[in-house]
C-alpha positions in Angstrom: 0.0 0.0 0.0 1.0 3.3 -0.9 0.4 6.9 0.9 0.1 9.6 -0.8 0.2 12.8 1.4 -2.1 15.9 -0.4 -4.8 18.4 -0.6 -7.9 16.5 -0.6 -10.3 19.6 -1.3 -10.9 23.1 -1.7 -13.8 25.1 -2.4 -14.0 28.4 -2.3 -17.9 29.0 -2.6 -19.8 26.9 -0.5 -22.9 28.9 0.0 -24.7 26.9 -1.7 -24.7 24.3 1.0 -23.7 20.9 0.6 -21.2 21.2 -1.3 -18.0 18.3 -1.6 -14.9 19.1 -0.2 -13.7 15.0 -0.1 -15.0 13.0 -2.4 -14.0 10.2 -5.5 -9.9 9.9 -3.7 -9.8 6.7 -5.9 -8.6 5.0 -2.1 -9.5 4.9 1.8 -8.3 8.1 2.9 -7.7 10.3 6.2 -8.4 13.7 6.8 -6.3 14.9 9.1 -7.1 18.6 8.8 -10.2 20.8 7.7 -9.6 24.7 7.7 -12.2 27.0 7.4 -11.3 30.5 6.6 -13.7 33.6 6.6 -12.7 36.4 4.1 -15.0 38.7 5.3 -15.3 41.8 7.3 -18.6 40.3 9.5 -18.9 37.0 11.1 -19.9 33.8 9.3 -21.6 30.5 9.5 -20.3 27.3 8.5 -21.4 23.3 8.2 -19.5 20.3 7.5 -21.2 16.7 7.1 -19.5 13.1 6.6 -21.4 11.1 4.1 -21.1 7.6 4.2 -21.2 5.6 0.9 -22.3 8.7 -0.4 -25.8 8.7 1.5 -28.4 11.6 0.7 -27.5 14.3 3.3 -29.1 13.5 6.8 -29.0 15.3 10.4 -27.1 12.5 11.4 -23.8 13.2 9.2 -23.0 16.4 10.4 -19.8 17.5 12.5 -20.3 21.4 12.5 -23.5 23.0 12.2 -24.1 25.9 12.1 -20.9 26.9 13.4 -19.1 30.5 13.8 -16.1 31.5 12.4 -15.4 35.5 12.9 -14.5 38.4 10.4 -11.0 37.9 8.8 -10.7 35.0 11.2 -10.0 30.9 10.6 -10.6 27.6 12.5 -8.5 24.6 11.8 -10.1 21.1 12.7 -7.7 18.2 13.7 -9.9 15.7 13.0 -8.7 12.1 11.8 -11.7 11.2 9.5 -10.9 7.9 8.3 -13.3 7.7 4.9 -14.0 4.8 2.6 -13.6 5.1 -1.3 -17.1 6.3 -1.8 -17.5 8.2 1.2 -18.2 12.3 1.0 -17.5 15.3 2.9 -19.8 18.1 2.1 -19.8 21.4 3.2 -21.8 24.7 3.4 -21.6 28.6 4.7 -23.9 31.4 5.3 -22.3 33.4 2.5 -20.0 32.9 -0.8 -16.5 34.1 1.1 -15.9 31.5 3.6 -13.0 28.5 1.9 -12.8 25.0 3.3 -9.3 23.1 2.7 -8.7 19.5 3.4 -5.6 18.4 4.3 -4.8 14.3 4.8 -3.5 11.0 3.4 -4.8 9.1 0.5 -3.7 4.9 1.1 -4.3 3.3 -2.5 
């Protein structure tokens, strides 16, 4: 088995909601980081869901709901998210300027 150590995802507009971040890594893969960074001058709201085997979006996936992240400000998530080939991370803000990275390990 082979690691390969990357960026899983990035999006830059998630106000949309639901949204993937993680998704189709072609092998079981661990997130080891999420950052969330708000661009803009005025507090924000932010979600982030696991879906496993790629299941329609439930209340049960989510990790952050509704979560703030302040003007001009980040949060970085240490998380360890061990995901299976076909499982997705989604994401979603209250506006168009907050960016989601993911940060991990993809074992092929």
């Amino acid at each position: 088995m082979a690691n390969a150590y990357k960026v899983l995802g990035q999006v830059a507009d998630a106000s949309a909601n639901n949204v993937p971040l993680v998704a189709d890594q072609n092998g079981e893969t661990i997130v080891s980081t999420i950052v969330v960074a708000n661009r803009a001058s005025a507090s924000r709201t932010f979600k982030i869901a696991v879906r496993p085997g790629g299941a329609t979006l439930a209340n049960a996936h989510y990790i952050a709901f509704d979560t703030t992240v302040n003007a001009n400000d980040s949060i970085t998530l240490t998380l360890g998210i061990t995901l299976a080939d076909d499982d997705i991370i989604t994401v979603g803000a209250s506006a168009a300027d907050v960016t989601f990275s993911a940060f991990g390990t993809v074992i092929t």
